[in-house]
C-alpha positions in Angstrom: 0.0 0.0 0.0 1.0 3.0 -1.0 1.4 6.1 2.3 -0.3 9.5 1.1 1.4 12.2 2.0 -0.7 15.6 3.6 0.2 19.3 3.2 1.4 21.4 6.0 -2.3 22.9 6.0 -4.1 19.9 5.7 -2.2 18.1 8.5 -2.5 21.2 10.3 -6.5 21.0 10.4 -6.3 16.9 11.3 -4.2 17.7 14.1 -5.6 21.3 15.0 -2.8 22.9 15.4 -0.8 26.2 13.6 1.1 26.1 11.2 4.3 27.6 13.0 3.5 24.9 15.7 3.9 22.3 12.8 7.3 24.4 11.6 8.5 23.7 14.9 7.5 20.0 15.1 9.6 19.2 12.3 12.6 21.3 13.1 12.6 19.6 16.2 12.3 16.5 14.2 8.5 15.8 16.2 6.9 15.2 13.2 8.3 13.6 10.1 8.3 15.3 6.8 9.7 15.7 3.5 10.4 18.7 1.4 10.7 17.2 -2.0 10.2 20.8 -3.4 9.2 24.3 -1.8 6.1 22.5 0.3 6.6 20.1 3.1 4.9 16.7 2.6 3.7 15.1 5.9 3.3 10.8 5.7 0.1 10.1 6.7 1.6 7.5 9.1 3.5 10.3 10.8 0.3 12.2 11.6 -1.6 9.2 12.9 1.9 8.4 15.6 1.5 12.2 16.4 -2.7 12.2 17.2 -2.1 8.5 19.0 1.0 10.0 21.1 -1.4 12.8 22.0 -4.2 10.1 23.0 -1.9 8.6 25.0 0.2 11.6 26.3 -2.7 14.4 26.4 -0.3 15.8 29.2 2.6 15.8 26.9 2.5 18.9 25.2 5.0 20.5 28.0 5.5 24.4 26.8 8.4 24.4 28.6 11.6 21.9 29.5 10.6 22.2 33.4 7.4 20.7 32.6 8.8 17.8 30.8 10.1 15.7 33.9 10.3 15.9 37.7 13.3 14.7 39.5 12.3 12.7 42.9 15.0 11.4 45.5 14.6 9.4 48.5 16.3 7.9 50.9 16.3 3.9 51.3 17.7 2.2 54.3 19.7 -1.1 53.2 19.7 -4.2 55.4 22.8 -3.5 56.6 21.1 -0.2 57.8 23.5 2.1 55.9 21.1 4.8 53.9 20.8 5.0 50.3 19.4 7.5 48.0 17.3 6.8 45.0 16.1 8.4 42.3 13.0 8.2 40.3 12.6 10.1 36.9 8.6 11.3 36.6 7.9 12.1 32.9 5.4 14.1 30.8 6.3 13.7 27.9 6.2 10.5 25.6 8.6 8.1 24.8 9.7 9.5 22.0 10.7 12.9 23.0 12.6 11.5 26.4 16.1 11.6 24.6 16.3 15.6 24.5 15.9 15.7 28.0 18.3 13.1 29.1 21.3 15.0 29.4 19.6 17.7 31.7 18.9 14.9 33.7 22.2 13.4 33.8 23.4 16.5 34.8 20.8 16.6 37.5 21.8 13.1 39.1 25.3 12.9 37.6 26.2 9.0 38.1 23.1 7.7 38.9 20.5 5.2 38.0 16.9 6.1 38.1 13.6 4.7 37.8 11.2 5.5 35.1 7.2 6.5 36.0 4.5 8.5 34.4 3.4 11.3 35.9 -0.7 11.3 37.3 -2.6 13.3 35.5 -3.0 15.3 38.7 0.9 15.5 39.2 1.0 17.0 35.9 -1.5 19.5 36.3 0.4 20.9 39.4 3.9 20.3 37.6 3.0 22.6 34.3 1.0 24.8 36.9 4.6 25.7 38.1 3.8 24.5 41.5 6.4 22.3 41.9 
């Protein structure tokens, strides 16, 4: 089967979103497109992993790198009651876009391993409120 390939403004009105948003997608290399010519071509493919990612992530659209992750430590005591601390990464953002982030967070918890959990919706909320 052949993929069909969508204009800027017509993927623009499946996904609801601006143009310039779109622009900045695929700069960031969010959404895959071609520019055979003057126009971008967007695979159709490309626009169905972007509206499932948002199904899945509707918290993902973090306006800003803070928003993206929280950074939680705590301190484990080991049966040989010496203290240990741990580190969980919260995200909220999807999969995909967790490798531009990684180096902030290396920097973070140089050294470390971490665990890997979703935020709650509600953690979310309070994270991209700028509570946190």
């Amino acid at each position: 089967m052949e993929e069909r390939y969508l204009s800027l403004a017509e993927a623009c009105e499946v996904l609801g979103k601006t143009e310039r948003t779109l622009y900045r997608w695929i700069k960031s290399g969010k959404l895959k497109a071609y520019k055979p010519g003057r126009d971008y071509e967007i695979p159709e493919s490309a626009i169905r992993e972007m509206r499932e990612a948002s199904e899945v992530y509707p918290k993902a659209e973090a306006s800003r790198p803070e928003e993206a992750f929280r950074v939680v430590g705590r301190i484990v005591e080991n049966e040989d009651g010496t203290n240990e601390r741990r580190w969980t990464v919260k995200w909220n953002v999807p999969p995909v876009e967790r490798h531009q982030y990684r180096e902030i967070i290396a920097d973070l918890i140089p050294g470390a391993e971490y665990d890997e959990e979703e935020l709650t919706p509600q953690e979310a909320r309070v994270l991209m409120a700028g509570a946190v």
